[in-house]
C-alpha positions as CSV (number, residue, x, y, z in Angstrom):
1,X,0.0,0.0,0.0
2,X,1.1,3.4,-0.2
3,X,1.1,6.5,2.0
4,X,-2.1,8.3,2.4
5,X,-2.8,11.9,2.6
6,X,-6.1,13.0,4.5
7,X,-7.8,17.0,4.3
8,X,-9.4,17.6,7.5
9,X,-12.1,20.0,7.6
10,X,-10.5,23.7,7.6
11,X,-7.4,22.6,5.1
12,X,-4.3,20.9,5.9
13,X,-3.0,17.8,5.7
14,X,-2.5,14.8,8.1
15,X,-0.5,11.9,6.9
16,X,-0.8,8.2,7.6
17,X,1.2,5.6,7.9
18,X,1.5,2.8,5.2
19,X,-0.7,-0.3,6.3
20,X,1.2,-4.1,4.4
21,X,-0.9,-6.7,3.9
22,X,1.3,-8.6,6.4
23,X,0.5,-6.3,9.1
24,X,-3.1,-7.2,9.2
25,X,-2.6,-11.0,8.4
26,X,-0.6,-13.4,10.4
27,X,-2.4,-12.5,14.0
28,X,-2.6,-14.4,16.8
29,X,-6.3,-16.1,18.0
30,X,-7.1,-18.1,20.6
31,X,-9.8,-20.4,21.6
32,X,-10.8,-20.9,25.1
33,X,-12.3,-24.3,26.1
34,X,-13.5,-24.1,30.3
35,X,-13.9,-26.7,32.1
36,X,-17.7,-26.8,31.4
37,X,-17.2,-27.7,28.0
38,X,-15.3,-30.9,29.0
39,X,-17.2,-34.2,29.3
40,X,-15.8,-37.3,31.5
41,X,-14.0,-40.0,28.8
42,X,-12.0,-42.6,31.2
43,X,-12.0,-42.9,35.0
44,X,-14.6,-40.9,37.2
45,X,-13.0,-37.0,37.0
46,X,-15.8,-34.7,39.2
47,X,-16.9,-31.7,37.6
48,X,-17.2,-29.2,40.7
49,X,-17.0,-25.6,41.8
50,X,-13.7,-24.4,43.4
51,X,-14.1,-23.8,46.9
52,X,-10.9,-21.2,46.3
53,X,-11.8,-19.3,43.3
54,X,-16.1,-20.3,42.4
55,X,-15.0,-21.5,38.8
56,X,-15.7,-24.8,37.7
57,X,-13.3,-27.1,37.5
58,X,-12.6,-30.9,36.9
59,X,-10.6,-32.5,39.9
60,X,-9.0,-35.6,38.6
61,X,-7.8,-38.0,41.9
62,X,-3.5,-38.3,42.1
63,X,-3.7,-42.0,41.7
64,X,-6.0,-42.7,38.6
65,X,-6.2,-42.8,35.3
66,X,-9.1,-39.9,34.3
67,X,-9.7,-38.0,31.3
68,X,-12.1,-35.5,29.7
69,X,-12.4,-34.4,26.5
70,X,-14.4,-31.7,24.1
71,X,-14.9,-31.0,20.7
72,X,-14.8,-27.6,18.3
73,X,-14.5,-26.4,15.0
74,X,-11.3,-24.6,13.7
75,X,-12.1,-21.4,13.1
76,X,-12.7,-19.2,9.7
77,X,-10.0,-17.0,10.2
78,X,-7.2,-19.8,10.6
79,X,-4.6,-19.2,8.9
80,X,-1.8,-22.0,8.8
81,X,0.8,-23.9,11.1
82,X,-0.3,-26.0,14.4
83,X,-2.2,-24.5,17.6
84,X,-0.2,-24.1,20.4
85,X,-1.9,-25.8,23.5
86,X,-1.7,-24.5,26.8
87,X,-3.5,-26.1,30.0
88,X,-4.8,-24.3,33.0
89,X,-4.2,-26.1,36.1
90,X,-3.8,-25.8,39.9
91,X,-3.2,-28.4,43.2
92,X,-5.8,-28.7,45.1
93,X,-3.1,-29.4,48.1
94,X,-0.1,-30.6,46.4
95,X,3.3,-27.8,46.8
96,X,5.7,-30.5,45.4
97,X,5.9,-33.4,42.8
98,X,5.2,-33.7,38.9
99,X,1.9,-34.6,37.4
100,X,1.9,-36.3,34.0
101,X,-0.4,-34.8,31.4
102,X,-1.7,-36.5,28.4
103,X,-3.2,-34.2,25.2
104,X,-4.6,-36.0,22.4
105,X,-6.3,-34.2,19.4
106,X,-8.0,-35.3,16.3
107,X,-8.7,-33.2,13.6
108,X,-10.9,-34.5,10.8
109,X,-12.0,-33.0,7.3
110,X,-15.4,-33.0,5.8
111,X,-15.2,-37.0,4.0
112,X,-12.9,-38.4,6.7
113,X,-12.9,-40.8,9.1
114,X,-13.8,-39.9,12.5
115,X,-12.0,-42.9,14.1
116,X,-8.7,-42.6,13.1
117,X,-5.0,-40.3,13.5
118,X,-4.6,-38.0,15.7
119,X,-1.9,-36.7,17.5
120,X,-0.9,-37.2,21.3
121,X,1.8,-35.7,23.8
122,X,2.3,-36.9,27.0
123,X,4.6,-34.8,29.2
124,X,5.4,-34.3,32.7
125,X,5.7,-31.1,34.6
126,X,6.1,-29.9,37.9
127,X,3.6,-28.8,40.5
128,X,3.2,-25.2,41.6
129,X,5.3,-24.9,45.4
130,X,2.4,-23.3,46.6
131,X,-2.0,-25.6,46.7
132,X,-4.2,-23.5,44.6
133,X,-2.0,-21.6,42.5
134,X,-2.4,-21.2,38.9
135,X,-0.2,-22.8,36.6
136,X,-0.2,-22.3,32.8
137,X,1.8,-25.4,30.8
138,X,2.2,-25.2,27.5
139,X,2.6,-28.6,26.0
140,X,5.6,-29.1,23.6
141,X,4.8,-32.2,21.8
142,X,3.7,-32.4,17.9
143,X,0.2,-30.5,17.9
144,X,-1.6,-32.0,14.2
145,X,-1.8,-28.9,11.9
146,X,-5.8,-28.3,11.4
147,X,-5.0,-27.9,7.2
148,X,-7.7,-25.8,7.1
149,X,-10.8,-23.7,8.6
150,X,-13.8,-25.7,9.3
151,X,-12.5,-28.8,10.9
152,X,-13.5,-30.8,13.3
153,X,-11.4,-31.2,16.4
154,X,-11.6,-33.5,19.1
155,X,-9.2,-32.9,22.4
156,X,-8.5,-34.9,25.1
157,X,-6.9,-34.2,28.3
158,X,-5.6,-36.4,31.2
159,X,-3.6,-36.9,34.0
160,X,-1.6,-39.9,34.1
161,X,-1.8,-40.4,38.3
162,X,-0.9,-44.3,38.0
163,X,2.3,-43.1,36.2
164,X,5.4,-43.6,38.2
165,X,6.3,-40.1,37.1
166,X,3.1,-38.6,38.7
167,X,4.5,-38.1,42.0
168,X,2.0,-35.1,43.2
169,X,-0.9,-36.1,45.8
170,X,-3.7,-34.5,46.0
171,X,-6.0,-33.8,43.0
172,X,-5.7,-31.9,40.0
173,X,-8.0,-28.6,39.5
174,X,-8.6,-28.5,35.5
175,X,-9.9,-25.2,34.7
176,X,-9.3,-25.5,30.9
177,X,-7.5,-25.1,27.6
178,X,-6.3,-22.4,25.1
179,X,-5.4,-23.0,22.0
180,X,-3.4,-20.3,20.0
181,X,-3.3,-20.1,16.1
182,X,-2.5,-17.9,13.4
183,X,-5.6,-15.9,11.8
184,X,-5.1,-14.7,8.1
185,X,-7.7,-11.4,9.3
């Protein structure tokens, strides 16, 4: 684009500054998925109120196997690459310890299969020293690339507590996911 030159009422001129195509493209979007969106898929997670905070939350138990998942459409404005996924977490009572986390997704086209690929990350990270503090972890395993707006995505989250990595006690607060992607608007 090129410079443009604007007459205000009573003459003059006020100049503004060149707008590229690449400064309105490219932005990052996010996609917020609470706890109340999640529905129980293995073990028996409770979906509850926080007695610290009054947001829902799922508690999942330090020595099971429990999982939720939820399902959403990739956005119109996608643009291209992966989503970065980030989960919203606090101990209940734990101030030391790891807890494993499982992500799965599943992204599926208009045509395809609903049963099959996927992608999954499992990835253990450490608890906050302090119950009821908020911890944001970003998972660093392969995310699928949507491929395109419109999609279908199932997630899953879990924690792991029968791992031998899962050392934390106490349950798991899940208040929920975001998912960050590149919009082309």
């Amino acid at each position: 684009m090129s410079d443009l030159t604007i007459s205000p009422a009573g003459g003059g001129a006020i100049a503004a500054e060149s707008v590229t195509k690449t400064e309105i493209l490219n932005r990052t979007r996010s996609i917020w998925l609470p706890a109340s969106v999640w529905l129980v898929t293995e073990g028996s997670p409770t979906l509850t109120f926080s007695s610290f905070d009054d947001a829902s939350c799922w508690l999942f138990d330090a020595a099971l196997l429990e999982s939720v998942a939820t399902t959403f459409i990739v956005p119109e404005d996608w643009s291209s690459g992966s989503m970065t996924v980030k989960c919203y977490f606090a101990m209940v009572s734990a101030t030391s310890g790891n807890v494993i986390l499982h992500m799965r997704e599943l992204v599926t086209a208009d045509g395809a299969s609903i049963t099959t690929g996927g992608d999954s990350s499992e990835e253990t990270t450490s608890v906050p020293s302090t119950a009821k503090l908020l911890k944001i972890y970003t998972f660093t395993g392969v995310v699928d690339t949507p491929a395109g707006a419109g999609r279908l995505v199932r997630m899953t989250i879990r924690r792991v507590g029968t791992g031998a990595g899962d050392t934390a006690t106490g349950d798991l607060q899940f208040i929920g996911m975001k998912l960050e992607y590149t919009a082309d608007m």
